[in-house]
N, C-alpha and C positions, 0 to 999 in steps of 0.2 A: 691438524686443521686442513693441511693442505692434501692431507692424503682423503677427506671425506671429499675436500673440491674435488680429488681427481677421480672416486667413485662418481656422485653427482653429474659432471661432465660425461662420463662414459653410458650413464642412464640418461639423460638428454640427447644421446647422440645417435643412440637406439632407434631402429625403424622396421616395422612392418611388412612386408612385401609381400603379394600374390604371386604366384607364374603358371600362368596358362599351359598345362601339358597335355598333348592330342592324345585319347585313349588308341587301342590297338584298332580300333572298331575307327575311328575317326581319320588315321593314318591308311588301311586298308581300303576306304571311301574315295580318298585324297589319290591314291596310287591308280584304282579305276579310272578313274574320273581324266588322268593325264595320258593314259593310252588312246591311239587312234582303234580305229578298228578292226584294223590286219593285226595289231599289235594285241586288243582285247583277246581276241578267238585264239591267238595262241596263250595267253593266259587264263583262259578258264579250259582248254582242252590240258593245262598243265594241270590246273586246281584236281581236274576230273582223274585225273593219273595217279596225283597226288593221297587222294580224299576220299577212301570206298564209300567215306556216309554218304556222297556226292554221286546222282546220277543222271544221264541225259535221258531223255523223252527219244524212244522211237518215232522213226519221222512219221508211218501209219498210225499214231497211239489216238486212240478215242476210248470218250469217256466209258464207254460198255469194257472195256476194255480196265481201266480205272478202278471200274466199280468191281470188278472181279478177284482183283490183285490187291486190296487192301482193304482196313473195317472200317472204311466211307469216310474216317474224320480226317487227317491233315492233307490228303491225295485226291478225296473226291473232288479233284475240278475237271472242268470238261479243257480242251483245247481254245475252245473261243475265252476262254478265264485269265488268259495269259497275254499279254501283249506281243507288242511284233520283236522283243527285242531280245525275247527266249525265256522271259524268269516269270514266276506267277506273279499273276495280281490279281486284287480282286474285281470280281465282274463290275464292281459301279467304281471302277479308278474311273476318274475324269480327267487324270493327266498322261493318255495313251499318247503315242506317238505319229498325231495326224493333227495340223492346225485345223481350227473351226471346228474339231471333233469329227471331221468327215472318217467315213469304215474305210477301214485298211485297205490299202491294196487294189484294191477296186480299180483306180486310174491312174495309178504309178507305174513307172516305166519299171522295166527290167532290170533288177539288181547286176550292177558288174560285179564280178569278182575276178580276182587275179588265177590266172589256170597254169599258175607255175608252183611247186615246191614251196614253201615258206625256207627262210634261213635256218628256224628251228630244224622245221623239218628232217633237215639234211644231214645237220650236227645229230639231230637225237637218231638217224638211222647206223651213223658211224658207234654212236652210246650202246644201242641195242648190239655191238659185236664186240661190247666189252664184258667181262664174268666181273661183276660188281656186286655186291650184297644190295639190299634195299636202301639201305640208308646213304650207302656212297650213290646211290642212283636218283634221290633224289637232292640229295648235296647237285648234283651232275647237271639234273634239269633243271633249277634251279640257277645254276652257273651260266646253261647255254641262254636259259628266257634271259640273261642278264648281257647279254653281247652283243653288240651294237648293230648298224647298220655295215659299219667298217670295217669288223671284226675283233672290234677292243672289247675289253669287259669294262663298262661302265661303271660299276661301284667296287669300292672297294673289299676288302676280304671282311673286312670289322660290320660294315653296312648289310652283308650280304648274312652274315652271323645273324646280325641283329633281326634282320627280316624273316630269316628262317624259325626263328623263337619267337616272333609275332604271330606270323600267318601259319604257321606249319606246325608250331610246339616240337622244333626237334632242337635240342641244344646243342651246339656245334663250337669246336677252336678253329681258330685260324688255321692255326699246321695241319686242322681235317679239312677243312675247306680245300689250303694249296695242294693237297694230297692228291685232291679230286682234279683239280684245273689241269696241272701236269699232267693229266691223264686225257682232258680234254685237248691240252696242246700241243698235244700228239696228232691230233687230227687233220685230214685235210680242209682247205689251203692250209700248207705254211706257213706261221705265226697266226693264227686264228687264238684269239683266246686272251693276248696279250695285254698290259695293261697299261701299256704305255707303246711309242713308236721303237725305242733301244730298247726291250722285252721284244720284241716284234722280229725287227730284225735279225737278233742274238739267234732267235726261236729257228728263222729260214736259215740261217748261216750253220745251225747246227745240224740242218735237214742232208747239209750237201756230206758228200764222202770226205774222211779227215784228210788235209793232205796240207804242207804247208804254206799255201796260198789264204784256204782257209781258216787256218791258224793265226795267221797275218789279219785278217778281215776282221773273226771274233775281235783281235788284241786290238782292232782300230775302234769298234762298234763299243768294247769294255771301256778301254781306259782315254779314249781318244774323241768321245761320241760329240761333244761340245763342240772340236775342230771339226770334224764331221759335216757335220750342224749348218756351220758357220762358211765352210769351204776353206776352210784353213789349211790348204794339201800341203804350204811347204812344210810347215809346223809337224804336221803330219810325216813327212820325210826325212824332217830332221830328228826326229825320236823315233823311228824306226831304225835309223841310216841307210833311207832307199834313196836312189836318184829319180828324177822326174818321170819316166817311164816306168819303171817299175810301182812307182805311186799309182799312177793313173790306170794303170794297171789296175792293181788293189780295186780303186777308187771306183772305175766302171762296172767292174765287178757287183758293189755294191748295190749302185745306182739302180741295177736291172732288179732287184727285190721290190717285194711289192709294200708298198709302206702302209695301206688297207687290205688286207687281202678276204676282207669278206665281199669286196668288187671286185674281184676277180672270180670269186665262187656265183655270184650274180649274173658277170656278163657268161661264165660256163655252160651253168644249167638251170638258170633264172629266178631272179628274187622275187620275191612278190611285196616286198615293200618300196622296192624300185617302181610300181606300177601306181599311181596315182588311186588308189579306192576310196572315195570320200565317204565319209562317217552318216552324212545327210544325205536324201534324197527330196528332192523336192521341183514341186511342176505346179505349172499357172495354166484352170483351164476356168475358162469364160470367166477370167477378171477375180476369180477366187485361187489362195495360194491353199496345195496341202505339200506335207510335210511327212516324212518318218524318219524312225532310227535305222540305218542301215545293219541288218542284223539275220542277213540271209542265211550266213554260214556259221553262226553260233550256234551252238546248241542250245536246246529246251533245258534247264535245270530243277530237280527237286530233291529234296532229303530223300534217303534210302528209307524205304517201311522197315524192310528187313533189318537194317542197323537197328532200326527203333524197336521192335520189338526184341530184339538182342539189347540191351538195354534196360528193359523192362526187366527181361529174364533174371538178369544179372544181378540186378539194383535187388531181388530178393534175396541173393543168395548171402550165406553167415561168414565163409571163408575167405582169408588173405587174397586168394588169386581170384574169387570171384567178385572182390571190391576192386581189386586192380582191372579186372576187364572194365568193370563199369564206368572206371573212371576213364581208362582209354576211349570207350565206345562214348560217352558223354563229350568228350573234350574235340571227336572226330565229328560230330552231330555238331556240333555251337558253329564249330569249325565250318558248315558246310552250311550251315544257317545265317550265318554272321558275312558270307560270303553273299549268297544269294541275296541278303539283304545290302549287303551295298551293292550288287549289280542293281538294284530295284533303284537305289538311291540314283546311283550315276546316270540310268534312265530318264528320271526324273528330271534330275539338274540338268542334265542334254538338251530337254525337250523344250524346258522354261528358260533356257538359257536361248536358246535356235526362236524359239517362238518371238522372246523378246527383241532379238534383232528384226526379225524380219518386221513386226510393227511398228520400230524404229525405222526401217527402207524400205518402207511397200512400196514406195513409188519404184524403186530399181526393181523389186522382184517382178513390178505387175508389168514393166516397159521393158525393162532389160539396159537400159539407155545410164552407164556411169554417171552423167554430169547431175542426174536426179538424186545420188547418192547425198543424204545430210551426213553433217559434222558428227562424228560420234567415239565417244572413249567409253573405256571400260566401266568408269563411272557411272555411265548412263544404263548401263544393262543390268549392271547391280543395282542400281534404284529400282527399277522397273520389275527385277525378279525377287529381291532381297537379301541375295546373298554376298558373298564377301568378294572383293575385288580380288583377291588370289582367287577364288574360288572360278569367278568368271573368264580368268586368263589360263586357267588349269584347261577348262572349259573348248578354247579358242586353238591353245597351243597344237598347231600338227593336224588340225583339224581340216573337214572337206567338206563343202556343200556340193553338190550336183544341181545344176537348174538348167533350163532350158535356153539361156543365154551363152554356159559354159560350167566350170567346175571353179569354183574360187575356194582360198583359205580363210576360215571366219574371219582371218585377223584383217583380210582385206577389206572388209569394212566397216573397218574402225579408222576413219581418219581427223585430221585437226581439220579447222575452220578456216578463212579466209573472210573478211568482211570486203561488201562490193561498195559503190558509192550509194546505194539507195539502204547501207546499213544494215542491210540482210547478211545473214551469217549463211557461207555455203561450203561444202565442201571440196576439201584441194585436189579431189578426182575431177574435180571441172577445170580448173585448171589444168591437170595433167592432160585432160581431153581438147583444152582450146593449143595448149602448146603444142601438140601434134599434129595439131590441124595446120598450124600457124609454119611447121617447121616443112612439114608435106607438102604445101604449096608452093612456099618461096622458089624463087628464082635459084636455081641451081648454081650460076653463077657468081651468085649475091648472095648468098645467104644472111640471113639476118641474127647482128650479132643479139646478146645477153640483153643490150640496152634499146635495141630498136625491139626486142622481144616486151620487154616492158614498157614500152612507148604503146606496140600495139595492144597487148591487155588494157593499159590505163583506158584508149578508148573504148574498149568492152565493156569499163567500169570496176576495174581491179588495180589498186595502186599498191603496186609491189615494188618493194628494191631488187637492181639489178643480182647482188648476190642470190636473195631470195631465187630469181627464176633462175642462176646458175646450177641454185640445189636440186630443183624442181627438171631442169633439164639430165641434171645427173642422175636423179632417180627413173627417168626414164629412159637411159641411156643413149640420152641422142648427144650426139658428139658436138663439137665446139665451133663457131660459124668456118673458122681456116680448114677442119676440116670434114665439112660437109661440103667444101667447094668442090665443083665437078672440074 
């Protein structure tokens, strides 16, 4: 009897569950969607490296031209078919990339772009002086698209695996992956590549001639790196058994490594993610806002014909290796279809995402004047567009509008509220803007501490606690009344 209870109990206690998992196609969307712009253009000029089914549009291409080169059905579009943002669409999209639907370009200012090297760039000019087979080359670029601003490799070997047999269909181990990096962190700067700051280091300390000073260095950076760290030098000299000179010795030695050295390949021969390119362009003329995607320097993209009809070919043929082309040439096709179709998407979400702030802050975009900026969070733009709050910070992250005020980060206008006394809710950019007023005029002398700071707001009609406008003073980095005194 007690054995049916304890069946019984185990079937009662049983439960159901769903879990949401993001197709490759959803993941792919997600990953667009989180680059800026300098950062897209080197990932579809990878895609394009990668992916023969994939190809760019000559910058002369017209439809005559079009209609010449293919049998009029997936290719016959003209150039005006496409948006500003390089990928086709169809001629009646209503969600191009200009608010109020005004024609491209027309009265938009001049596209910046950065007139230095990319970071890629540089690395893959050092790739092309290596003898690699195809597959370590693209293991390679793959590796470098994944390297930071700093010089780290940002994901891990497993994560980098896994993305490689999402977007790419090439199956790889980890031991091929590190095969490849080591080959990479070879490269200049020194410690480029590395995956952490003690990889980094190890990386330039191995760069120098052997000799036993250097030997000393490695054995502090291996087994020592925590004290290192921490400045623990005596620690450090007593499991050596150096004396204080000789330590510091070692130690300065160190110090002069470069603990980012992809800024130092930047300050060289120049980064272009170092240069501010904002993702948005956008300008106020006669009281009306337009808007694009910034996408001057991406390429036009379309499916290959000629894959396509290589494909076709194939898909008739009886034998082993003509079912195996087919399948490769199918899976290159989806692959370059599935791509194009989330750059269309991430367009999209860009545009209703940019749209919806901006009719959330007409009043700033149409005056330029901060203190008009409303209260606004994430929440509020995903009601307004309907998508998911990750979606619309994916969206924000890293991002740049260009206006004719200045160049801001979307995320900068997204701020909390503040209630006044007349119970209006407003934003704490007006604050930030009366506290600068307030700080800019006082008597140099005198400066006005935290609490005559919020004595003078409260008569503006802002009751704040004094910590409140401590934090509010430290976010704008104005220093503390002692010493602001002249």
């Amino acid at each position: 009897m007690a054995s049916n209870g304890n069946i019984q109990s185990q079937i009662q206690t049983q439960s159901q569950t769903q879990q949401q998992t993001l197709s490759p196609q959803q993941l792919l969307e997600a990953k667009l969607l989180q680059l800026s712009v300098v950062e897209l253009e080197e990932q579809v000029r990878n895609e394009l490296g990668d992916n023969p089914a994939l190809e760019d549009m000559p910058q002369d291409y017209t439809q005559e031209q079009d209609s010449e080169s293919d049998d009029g059905q997936e290719n016959d579009r003209s150039p005006q078919d496409h948006d500003d943002f390089g990928i086709w669409e169809d001629a009646d999209d209503t969600d191009g990339g200009q608010y109020n639907g005004t024609a491209s370009g027309s009265y938009l200012p001049e596209i910046p772009v950065a007139d230095t090297l990319s970071f890629y760039d540089l690395l893959a000019e050092q790739l092309a002086e290596q003898e690699l087979d195809p597959r370590q080359k693209q293991i390679a670029l793959y590796l470098i698209g994944s390297i930071d601003n700093n010089g780290f490799l940002d994901k891990d070997l497993q994560a980098i695996s896994d993305d490689l047999a999402f977007y790419h269909g090439l199956d790889t181990t980890i031991d091929e992956i590190d095969s490849v990096l080591r080959i990479i962190q070879d490269f200049d700067p020194a410690g480029i590549g590395a995956r952490d700051l003690q990889e980094c280091l190890l990386l330039q300390i191995r760069r120098k001639p052997g000799t036993p000073d250097t030997e000393l260095q490695e054995l502090v950076i291996t087994e020592m790196f925590d004290d290192f760290t921490h400045k623990r030098w005596d620690r450090i000299g007593q499991r050596l058994g150096l004396d204080d000179n000789q330590v510091q010795d070692i130690i300065s030695e160190l110090v002069r490594l470069n603990p980012r050295p992809g800024s130092a390949m930047g300050e060289s021969v120049g980064h272009n993610r170092q240069v501010v390119v904002p993702d948005f362009l956008l300008d106020n003329y006669d009281g009306e806002i337009h808007f694009q995607l910034n996408s001057s320097n991406i390429p036009v993209l379309r499916v290959s014909q000629e894959y396509s009809d290589m494909l076709e070919r194939q898909s008739k043929g009886t034998n082993s290796s003509q079912r195996d082309a087919a399948i490769y040439l199918k899976r290159k096709l989806d692959s370059a279809r599935n791509f194009i179709e989330a750059l269309k998407q991430r367009h999209q979400t860009m545009t209703r995402t940019m749209q919806a702030i901006i009719d959330m802050q007409m009043p700033f975009f149409t005056e330029g004047d901060e203190t008009l900026l409303k209260p606004m969070i994430l929440k509020d733009i995903a009601g307004r567009t309907g998508y998911d709050i990750s979606t619309i910070s994916r969206v924000c992250s890293g991002k740049y509008v260009q206006t004719p005020y200045g160049t801001f980060p979307l995320k900068w206008f997204f701020t909390d509220g503040v209630m006044n006394s007349d119970g209006e809710e407003v934003s704490v950019k007006q604050i930030h803007s009366l506290l600068r007023e307030l700080t800019e005029n006082e008597d140099p002398e005198a400066p006005l501490s935290d609490g005559q700071l919020a004595e003078k707001l409260q008569e503006k009609g802002f009751t704040l606690a004094r910590r409140t406008i401590a934090k509010y003073r430290d976010q704008l980095g104005i220093p503390v009344a002692r010493l602001r005194k002249k």
